[in-house]
N, C-alpha and C positions, 0 to 999 in steps of 0.2 A: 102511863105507858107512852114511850114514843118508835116513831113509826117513822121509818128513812125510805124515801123512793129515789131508787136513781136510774139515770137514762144517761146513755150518750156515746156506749159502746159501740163497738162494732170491728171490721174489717179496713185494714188502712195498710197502703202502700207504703215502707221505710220511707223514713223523708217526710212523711206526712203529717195531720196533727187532726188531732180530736177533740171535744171539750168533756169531758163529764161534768153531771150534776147532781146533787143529793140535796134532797128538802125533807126537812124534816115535822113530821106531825104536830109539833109541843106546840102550846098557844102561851109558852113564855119565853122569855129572852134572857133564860138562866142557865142556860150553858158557856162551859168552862172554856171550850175547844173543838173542835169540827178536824177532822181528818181523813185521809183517803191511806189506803192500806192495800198490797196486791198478793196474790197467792200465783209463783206459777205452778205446773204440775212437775211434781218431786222435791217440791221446796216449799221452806218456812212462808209464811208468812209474814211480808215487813212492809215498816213504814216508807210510804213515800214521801208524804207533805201532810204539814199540821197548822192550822191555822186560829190563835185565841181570837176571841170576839174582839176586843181589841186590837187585832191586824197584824200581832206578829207572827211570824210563821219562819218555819224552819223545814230544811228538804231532806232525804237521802240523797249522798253524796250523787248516786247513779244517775241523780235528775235533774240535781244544778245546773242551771240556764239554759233548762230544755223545758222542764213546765214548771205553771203559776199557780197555784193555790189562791182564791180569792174568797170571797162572801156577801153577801146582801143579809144583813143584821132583822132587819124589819121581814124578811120573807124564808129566815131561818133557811137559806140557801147555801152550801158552799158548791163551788166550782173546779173542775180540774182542767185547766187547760195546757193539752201533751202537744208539742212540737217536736218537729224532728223524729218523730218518732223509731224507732229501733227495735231489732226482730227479738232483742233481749227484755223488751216491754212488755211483750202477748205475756198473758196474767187475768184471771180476774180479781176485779179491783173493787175493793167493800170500801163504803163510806163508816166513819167511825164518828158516832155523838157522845161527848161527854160532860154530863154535869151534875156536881156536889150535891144539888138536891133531887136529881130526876134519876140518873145513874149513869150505863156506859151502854148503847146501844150499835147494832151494827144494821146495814143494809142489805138485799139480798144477794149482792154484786152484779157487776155488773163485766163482759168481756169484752177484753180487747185484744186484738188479731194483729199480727202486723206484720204484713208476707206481701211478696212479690207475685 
């Protein structure tokens, strides 16, 4: 079983930037792909950024060259770091693990605010 914690929400001024972060429990380095996903209220659920252990990654169009998807391989880490942030971003935002041998798990999410 794996087990995602994430931190880094919070309350941010338009304009502003945040970082999230999700670590994940497993004590191997056998996943597929790491992702961050947001819900706001009255809406689906989508992706934002996806990141393979190998380092490619791909965005929702709404967040091209506003945030970064990153990872730290050895500490089962990924990172979301929001810039610029937009009153269209308030969402909460689940981390997504996924791997061939362990399975597809989600984090408790995590909220972000972003009001004047």
């Amino acid at each position: 079983q794996v087990q995602l914690v994430e931190s880094g929400g919070g309350l941010v001024q338009p304009g502003g930037s945040l970082r999230l972060s999700c670590t994940a429990s497993s004590s191997g380095f056998s996943f597929d792909y790491m992702g961050w996903y947001r819900q706001a209220p009255g809406k689906q659920r989508e992706l934002v950024a996806i990141i393979y252990r190998i380092g490619m990654t791909r965005y929702a169009n709404s967040v091209k060259g506003r945030f970064t998807i990153s990872r730290e391989n050895a500490k089962n880490t990924v990172y979301l770091q929001m810039n610029n942030l937009k009153p269209e971003d308030t969402a909460d935002y689940y981390c997504n693990y996924f791997s061939s041998a362990e399975g597809d798990y989600w984090g408790q999410g995590t909220q972000v605010t972003v009001s004047s």
